[in-house]
C-alpha positions in Angstrom: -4.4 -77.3 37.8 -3.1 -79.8 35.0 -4.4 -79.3 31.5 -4.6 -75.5 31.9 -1.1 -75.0 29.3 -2.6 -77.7 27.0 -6.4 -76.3 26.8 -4.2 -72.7 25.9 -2.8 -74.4 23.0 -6.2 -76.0 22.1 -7.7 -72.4 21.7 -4.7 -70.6 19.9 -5.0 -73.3 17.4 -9.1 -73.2 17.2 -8.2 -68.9 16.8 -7.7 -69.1 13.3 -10.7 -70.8 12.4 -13.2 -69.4 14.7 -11.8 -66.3 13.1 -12.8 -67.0 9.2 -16.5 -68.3 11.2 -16.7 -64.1 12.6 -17.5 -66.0 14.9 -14.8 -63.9 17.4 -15.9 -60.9 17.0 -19.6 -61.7 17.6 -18.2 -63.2 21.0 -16.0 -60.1 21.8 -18.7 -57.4 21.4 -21.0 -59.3 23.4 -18.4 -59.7 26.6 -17.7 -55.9 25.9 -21.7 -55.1 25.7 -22.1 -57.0 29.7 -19.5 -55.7 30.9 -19.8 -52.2 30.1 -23.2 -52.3 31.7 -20.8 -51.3 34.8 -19.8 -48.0 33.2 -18.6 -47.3 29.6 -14.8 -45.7 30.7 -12.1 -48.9 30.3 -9.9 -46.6 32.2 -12.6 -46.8 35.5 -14.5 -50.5 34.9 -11.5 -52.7 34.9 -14.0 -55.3 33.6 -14.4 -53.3 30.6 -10.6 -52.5 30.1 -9.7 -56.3 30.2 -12.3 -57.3 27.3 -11.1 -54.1 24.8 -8.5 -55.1 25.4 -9.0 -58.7 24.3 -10.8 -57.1 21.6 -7.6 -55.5 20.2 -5.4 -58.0 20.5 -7.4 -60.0 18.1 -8.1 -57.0 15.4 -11.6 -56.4 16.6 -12.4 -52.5 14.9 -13.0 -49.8 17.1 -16.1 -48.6 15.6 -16.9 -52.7 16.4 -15.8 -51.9 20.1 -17.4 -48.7 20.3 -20.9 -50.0 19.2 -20.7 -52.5 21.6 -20.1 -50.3 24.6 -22.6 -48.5 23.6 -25.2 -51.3 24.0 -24.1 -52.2 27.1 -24.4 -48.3 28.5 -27.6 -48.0 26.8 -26.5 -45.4 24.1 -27.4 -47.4 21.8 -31.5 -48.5 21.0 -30.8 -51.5 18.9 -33.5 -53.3 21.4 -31.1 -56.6 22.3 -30.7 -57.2 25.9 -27.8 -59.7 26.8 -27.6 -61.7 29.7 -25.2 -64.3 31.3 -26.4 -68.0 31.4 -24.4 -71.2 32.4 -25.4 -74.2 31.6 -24.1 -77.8 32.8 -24.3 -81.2 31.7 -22.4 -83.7 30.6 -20.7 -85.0 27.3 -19.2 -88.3 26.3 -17.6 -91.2 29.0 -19.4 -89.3 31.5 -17.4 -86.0 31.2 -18.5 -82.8 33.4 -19.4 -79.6 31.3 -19.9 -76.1 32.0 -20.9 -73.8 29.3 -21.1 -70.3 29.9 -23.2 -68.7 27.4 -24.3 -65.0 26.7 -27.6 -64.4 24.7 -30.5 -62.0 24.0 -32.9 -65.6 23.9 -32.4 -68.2 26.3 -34.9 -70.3 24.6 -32.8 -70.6 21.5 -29.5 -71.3 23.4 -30.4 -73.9 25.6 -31.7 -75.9 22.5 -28.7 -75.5 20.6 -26.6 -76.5 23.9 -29.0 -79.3 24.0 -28.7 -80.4 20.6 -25.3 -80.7 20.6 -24.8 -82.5 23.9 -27.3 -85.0 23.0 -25.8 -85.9 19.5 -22.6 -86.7 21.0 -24.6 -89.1 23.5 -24.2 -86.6 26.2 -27.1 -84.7 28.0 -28.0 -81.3 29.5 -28.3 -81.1 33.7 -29.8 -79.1 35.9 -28.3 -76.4 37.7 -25.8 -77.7 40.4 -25.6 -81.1 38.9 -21.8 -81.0 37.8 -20.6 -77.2 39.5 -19.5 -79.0 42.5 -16.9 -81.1 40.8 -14.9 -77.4 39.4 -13.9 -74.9 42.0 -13.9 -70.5 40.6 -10.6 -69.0 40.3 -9.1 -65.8 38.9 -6.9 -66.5 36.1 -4.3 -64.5 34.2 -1.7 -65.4 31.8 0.8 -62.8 30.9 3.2 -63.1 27.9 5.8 -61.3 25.4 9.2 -61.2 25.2 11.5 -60.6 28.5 9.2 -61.6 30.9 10.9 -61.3 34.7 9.4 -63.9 36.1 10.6 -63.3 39.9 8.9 -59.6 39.7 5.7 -61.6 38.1 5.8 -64.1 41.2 6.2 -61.1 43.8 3.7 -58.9 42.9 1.0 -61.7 42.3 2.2 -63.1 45.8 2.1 -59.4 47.4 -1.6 -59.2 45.8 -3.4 -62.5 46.7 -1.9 -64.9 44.3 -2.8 -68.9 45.3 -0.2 -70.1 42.6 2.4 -68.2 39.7 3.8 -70.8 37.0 6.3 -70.4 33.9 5.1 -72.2 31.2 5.8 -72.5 27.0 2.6 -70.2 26.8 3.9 -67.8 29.4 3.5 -66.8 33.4 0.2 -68.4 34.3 -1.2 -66.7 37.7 -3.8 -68.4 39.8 -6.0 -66.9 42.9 -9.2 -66.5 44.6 -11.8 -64.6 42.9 -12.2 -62.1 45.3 -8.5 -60.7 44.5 -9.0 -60.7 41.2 -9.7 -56.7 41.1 -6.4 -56.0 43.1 -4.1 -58.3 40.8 -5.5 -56.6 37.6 -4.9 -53.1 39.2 -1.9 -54.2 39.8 -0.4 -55.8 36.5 -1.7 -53.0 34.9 -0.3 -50.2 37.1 3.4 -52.3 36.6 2.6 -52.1 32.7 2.7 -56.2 32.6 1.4 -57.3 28.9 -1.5 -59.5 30.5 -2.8 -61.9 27.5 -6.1 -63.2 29.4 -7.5 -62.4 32.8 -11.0 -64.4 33.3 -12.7 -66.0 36.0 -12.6 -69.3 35.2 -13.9 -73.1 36.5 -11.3 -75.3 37.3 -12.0 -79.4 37.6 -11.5 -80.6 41.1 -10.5 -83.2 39.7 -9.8 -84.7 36.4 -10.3 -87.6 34.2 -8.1 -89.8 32.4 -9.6 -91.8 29.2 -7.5 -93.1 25.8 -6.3 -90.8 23.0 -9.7 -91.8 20.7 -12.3 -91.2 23.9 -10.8 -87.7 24.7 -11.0 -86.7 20.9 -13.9 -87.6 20.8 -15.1 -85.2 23.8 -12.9 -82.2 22.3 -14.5 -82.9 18.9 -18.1 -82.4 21.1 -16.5 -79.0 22.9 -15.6 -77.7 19.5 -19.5 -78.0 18.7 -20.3 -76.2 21.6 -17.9 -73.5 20.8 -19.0 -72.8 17.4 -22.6 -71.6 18.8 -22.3 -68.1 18.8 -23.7 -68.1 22.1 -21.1 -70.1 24.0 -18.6 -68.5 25.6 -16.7 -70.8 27.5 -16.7 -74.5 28.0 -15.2 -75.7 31.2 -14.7 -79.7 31.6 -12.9 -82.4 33.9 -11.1 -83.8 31.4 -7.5 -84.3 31.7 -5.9 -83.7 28.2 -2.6 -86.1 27.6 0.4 -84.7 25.6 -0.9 -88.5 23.1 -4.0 -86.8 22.5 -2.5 -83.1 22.2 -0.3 -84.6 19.5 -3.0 -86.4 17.5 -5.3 -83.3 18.3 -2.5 -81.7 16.1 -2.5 -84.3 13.9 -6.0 -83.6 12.8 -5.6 -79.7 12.2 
């Protein structure tokens, strides 16, 4: 599970900008619009709860939040219909992508994917072509100030947990998908500040390549991010502390 502190770092740095973009916002209300397709109370769809969440924690408004429960419950008749799509392919030096996406026109978001794979000398797959090399897992990271790590560890343990690491960013906690219901109830109920809880793809099994090739793949998974229907991109790339420094570099 190497390169999961580093690809935290990547994101908190990419905030900032993506933020000036809107483009965070746009992304928020649509994971709060599919998710409260299960039920519009955050205090009964724990799906829900985690994404207002999210939404708060990066200034969303809650007239913002509120409009996009709405559209997910169908109080609202705006007429746009999101869905899920994931997309794989692959990007420079034969790298693995998954792209989640969510979008009221798959037409237009598999071009743009397209467009930007293919520009970068990568290419778009079909379905299956790269998901074997990443296995699903529940992931949480839970930070702020006087963390008790050893309570952390227990509880995840007591609740399904695979895996429970300290790191710089915070307690990172691993575990099938099926417990990922019981250890949100769970950190909740104890009042634990949880930072992200996703399902995520992890790489099997990663790749090494030299400072230059892996910017040059990061540069192409900053493209893919800054469509405002991509989600999440997933890849097999194992990012070195060389290229996190010169990553920095470039900021």
């Amino acid at each position: 599970m190497s390169g999961h502190s580093h690809w935290a770092t990547i994101k908190r740095k990419k905030g900032a900008g993506d933020a000036k973009r809107g483009q965070v916002f746009t992304k928020l209300a649509k994971e709060i619009t599919l998710a409260a397709r299960e039920g519009g109370d955050p205090t009964m769809n724990f799906k829900l709860r985690i994404c207002v969440d999210k939404a708060r924690s990066n200034n969303m408004p809650k007239d913002s939040i509120d409009r996009a429960i709405k559209r997910g419950t169908g109080e609202s008749k705006d007429g746009f219909v999101f869905e899920d799509v994931m997309y794989e392919g692959y990007g420079p030096k034969g790298v693995a992508f998954i792209i989640e996406c969510v979008t009221e026109n798959k037409n237009r978001t598999v071009a743009e994917v397209r467009h930007a794979l293919s520009r970068s000398g990568g290419s778009l797959g079909e379905s299956g072509s790269v998901a074997w090399q990443f296995s699903r897992k529940a992931y949480f990271l839970i930070s702020g100030e006087k963390l008790d790590f050893d309570k952390v560890f227990e509880l995840g343990l007591e609740k399904g947990a695979d895996d429970v690491q300290e790191t710089e960013d915070g307690i990172e906690v691993f575990a099938g998908v099926e417990n990922f219901k019981a250890l949100s109830d769970a950190f909740y109920a104890a009042n634990l500040p949880i930072s992200e809880a996703e399902i995520r793809y992890f790489p099997n099994q990663e790749m090494d390549l030299s400072t230059e090739e892996t910017l040059q793949v990061l540069r192409v998974v900053d493209s893919l991010e800054e469509l405002d229907d991509v989600q999440q991109v997933y890849h097999n790339l194992n990012v070195s502390d060389e290229a996190m420094a010169a990553l920095e570099g470039e900021e």
